[in-house]
C-alpha positions as CSV (number, residue, x, y, z in Angstrom):
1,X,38.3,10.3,45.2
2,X,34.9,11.3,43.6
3,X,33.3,14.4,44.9
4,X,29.8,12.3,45.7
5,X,32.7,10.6,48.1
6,X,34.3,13.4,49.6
7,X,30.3,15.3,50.5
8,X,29.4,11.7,51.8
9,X,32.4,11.8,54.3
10,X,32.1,15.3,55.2
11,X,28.2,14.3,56.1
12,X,28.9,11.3,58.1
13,X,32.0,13.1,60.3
14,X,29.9,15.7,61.0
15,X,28.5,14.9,64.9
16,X,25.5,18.0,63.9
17,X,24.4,15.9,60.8
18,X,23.4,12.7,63.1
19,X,22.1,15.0,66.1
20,X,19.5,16.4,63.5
21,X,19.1,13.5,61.7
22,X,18.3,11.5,65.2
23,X,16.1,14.5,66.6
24,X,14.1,14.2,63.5
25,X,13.9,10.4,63.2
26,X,12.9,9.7,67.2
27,X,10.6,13.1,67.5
28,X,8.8,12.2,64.2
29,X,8.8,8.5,65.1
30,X,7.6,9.2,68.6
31,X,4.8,11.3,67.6
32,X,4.0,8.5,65.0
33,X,3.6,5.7,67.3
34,X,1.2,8.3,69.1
35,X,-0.8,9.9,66.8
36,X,-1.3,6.4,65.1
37,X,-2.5,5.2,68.7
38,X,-4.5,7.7,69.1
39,X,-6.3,7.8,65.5
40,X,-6.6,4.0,65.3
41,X,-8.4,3.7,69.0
42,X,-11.4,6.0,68.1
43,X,-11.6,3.7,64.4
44,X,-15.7,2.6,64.0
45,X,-16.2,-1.3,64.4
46,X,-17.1,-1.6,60.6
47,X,-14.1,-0.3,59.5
48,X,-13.0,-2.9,56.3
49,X,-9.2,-4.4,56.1
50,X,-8.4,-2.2,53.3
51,X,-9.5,1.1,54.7
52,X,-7.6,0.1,58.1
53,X,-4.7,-0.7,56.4
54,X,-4.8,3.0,54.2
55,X,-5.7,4.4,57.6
56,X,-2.6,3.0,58.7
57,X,-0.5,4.3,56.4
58,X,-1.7,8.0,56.1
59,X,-0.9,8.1,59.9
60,X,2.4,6.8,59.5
61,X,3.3,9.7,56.6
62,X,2.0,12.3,59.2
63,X,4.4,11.5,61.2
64,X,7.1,11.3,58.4
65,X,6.1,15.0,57.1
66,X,7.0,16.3,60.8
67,X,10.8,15.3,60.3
68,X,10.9,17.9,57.6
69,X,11.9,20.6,59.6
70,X,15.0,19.3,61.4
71,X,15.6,17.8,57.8
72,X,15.3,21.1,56.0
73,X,17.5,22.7,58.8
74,X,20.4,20.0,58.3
75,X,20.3,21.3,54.6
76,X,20.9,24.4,55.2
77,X,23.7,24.3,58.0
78,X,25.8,21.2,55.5
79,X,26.8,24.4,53.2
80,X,26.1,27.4,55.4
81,X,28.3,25.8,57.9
82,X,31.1,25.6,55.3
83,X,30.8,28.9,54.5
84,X,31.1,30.4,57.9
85,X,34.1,28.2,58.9
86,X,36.0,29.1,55.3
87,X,36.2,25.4,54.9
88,X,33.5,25.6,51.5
89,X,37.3,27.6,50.0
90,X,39.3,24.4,51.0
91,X,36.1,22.2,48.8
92,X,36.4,24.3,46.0
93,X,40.2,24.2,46.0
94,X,39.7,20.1,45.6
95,X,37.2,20.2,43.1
96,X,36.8,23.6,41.5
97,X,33.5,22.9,39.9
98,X,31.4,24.1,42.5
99,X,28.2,23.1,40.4
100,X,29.3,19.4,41.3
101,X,30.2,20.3,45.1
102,X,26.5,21.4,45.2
103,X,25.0,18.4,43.5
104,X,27.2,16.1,45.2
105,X,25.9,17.4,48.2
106,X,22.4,17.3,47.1
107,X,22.6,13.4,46.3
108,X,24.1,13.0,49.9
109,X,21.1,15.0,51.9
110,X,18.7,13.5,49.6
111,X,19.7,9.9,50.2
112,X,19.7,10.7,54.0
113,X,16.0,12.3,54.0
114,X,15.0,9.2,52.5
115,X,16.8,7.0,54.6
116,X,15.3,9.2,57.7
117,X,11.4,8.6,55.7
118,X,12.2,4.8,56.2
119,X,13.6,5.1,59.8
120,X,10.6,6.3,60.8
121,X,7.5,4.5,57.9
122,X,8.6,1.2,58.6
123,X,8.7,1.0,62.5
124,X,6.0,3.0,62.5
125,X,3.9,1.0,59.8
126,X,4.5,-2.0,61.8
127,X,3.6,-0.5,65.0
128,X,0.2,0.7,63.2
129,X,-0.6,-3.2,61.8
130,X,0.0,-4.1,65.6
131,X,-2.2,-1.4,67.0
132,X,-4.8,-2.4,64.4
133,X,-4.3,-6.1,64.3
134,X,-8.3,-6.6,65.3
135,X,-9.1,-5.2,61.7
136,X,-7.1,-7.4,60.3
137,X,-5.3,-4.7,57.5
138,X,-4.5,-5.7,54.1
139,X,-1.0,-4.9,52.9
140,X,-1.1,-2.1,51.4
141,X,-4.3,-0.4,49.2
142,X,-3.4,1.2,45.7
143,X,-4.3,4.6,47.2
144,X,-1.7,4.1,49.8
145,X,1.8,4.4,47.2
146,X,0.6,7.9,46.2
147,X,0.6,8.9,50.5
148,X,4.0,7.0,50.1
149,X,5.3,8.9,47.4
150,X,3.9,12.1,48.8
151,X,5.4,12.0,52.1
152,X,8.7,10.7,51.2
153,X,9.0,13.1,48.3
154,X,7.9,16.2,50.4
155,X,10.9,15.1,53.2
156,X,13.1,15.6,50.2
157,X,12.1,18.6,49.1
158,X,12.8,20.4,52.1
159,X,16.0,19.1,53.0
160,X,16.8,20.3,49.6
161,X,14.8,23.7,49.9
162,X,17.2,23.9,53.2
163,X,19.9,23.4,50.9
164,X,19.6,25.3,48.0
165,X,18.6,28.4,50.6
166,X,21.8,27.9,52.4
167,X,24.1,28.1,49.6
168,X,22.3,31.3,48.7
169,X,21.6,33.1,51.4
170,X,25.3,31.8,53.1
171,X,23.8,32.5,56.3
172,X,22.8,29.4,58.8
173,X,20.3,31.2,60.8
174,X,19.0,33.5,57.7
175,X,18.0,30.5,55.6
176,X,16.9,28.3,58.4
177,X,14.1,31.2,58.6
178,X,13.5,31.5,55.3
179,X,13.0,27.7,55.3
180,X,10.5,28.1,58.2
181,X,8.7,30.7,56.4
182,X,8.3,28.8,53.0
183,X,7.1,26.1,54.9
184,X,5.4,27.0,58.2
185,X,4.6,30.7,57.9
186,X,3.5,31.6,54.8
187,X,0.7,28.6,54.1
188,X,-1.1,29.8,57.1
189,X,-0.7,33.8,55.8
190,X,-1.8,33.4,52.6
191,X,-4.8,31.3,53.2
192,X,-6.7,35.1,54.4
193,X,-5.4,36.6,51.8
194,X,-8.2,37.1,48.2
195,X,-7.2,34.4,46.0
196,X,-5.4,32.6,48.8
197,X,-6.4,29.1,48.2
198,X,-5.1,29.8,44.0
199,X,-1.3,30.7,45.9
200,X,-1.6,27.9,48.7
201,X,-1.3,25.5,45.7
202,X,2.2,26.9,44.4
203,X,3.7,26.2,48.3
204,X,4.7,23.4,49.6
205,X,2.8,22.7,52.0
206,X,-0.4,22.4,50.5
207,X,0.2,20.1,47.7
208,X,2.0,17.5,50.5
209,X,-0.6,17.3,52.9
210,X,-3.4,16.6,50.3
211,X,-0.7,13.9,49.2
212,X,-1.1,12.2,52.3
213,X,-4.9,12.8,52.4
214,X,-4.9,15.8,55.6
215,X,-6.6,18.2,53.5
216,X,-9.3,18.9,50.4
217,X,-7.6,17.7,46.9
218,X,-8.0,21.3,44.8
219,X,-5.9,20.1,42.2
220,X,-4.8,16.8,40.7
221,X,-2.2,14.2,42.5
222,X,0.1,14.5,39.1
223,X,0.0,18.4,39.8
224,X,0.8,17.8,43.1
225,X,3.5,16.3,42.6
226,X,4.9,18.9,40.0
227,X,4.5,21.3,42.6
228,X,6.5,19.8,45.2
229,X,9.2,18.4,42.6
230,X,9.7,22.4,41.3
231,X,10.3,23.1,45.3
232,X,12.6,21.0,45.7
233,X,14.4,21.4,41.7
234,X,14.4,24.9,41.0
235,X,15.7,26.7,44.4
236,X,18.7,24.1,43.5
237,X,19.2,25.0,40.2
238,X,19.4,28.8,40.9
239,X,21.9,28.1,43.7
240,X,23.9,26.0,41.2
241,X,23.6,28.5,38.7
242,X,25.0,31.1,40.9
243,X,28.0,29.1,41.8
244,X,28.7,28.7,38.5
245,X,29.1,32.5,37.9
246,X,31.1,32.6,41.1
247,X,33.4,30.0,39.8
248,X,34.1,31.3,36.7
249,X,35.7,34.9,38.4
């Protein structure tokens, strides 16, 4: 059996992986439906097809960006969990290349956080074309695929920031608030800090939200992009790298 097999039926045995997975997908969904409600009753008149149908869909990534947490937080219980019950020993007995364990489980929660972004984008999308029927909304604008992109991507990135702090930190409730600090905390810190708009752009937070149009553009959408990609890349590869070491004693 392949390890991508194994971390895929350790995932769906697992009854905390579906209760986050569900709290994220109904909370984020729920607040969808009402946020897009809400946004989409106080539209002017004149509004044209195509800017209903982008209004549409930046409401619906909102709501898909607020699933992030309980995301992030199933990423860093899948290893820290493992490592508190000894059962991460009984993984690396069965494969001892615990670089692959860690990738292995990184294609699983990644495939599930975009599976979660589509649970919630496509009811909610359709809700939103309901809601805004009397504007009669065009499929979907050009603009609209980089909100897609964005919001999907930035679901990602946290599950695998949750991820990537769990199998460093080893500690479920010590990298669940270092999670909550990368993601929540420190944006709004920095931001009265001198400088604090140059550092805002190397979180997280920032990059996303301009992705999926909440906030000012200061930099360029392929920057980012880069920025939330290296979030989501990098913690990884330093986890990964110190597995590696630990492998090889």
């Amino acid at each position: 059996m392949s390890v991508l097999a194994a971390e895929w039926i350790k995932f769906r045995t697992l009854r905390s992986s579906w209760w986050a997975l569900g709290i994220g997908v109904l909370v984020s969904l729920a607040l969808t439906v009402l946020g897009a409600a809400t946004v989409i009753g106080r539209w002017d008149p004149d509004r044209t097809s195509d800017q209903a149908a982008m209004g549409i869909v930046v409401a619906v990534y909102v709501g898909v960006v607020l699933a992030q947490l309980p995301l992030g937080m199933l990423g860093t219980m899948t290893i820290a969990g493992e490592h508190a019950s000894g059962m991460i020993d009984t993984t690396f007995v069965a494969m001892p290349s615990r670089v692959r364990v860690l990738l292995a489980k990184a294609a699983v929660l990644g495939g599930a956080a975009v599976g979660a972004s589509l649970l919630i984008s496509v009811p909610g999308y359709l809700f939103g074309r309901f809601v805004a029927a009397a504007y009669h909304p065009s499929l979907l604008p050009a603009g609209a695929w980089t909100v897609i992109a964005g919001g999907t991507l930035m679901i990602v990135v946290t599950t695998l920031l949750g991820l990537a702090l769990g199998a460093l930190l080893r500690n479920g409730a010590v990298a669940t608030a270092a999670l909550v600090a990368i993601v929540l905390v420190l944006p709004f810190l920095v931001v009265n800090l001198p400088g604090g708009e140059q550092v805002s752009r190397l979180l997280p937070a920032y990059p996303a939200l301009q992705l999926i149009e909440q906030v000012p553009d200061i930099m360029p959408a392929w920057a980012a992009f880069a920025v939330l990609v290296a979030w989501g890349v990098l913690p990884l590869l330093l986890a990964a790298a110190r597995h590696a070491v630990q492998g090889r004693r």
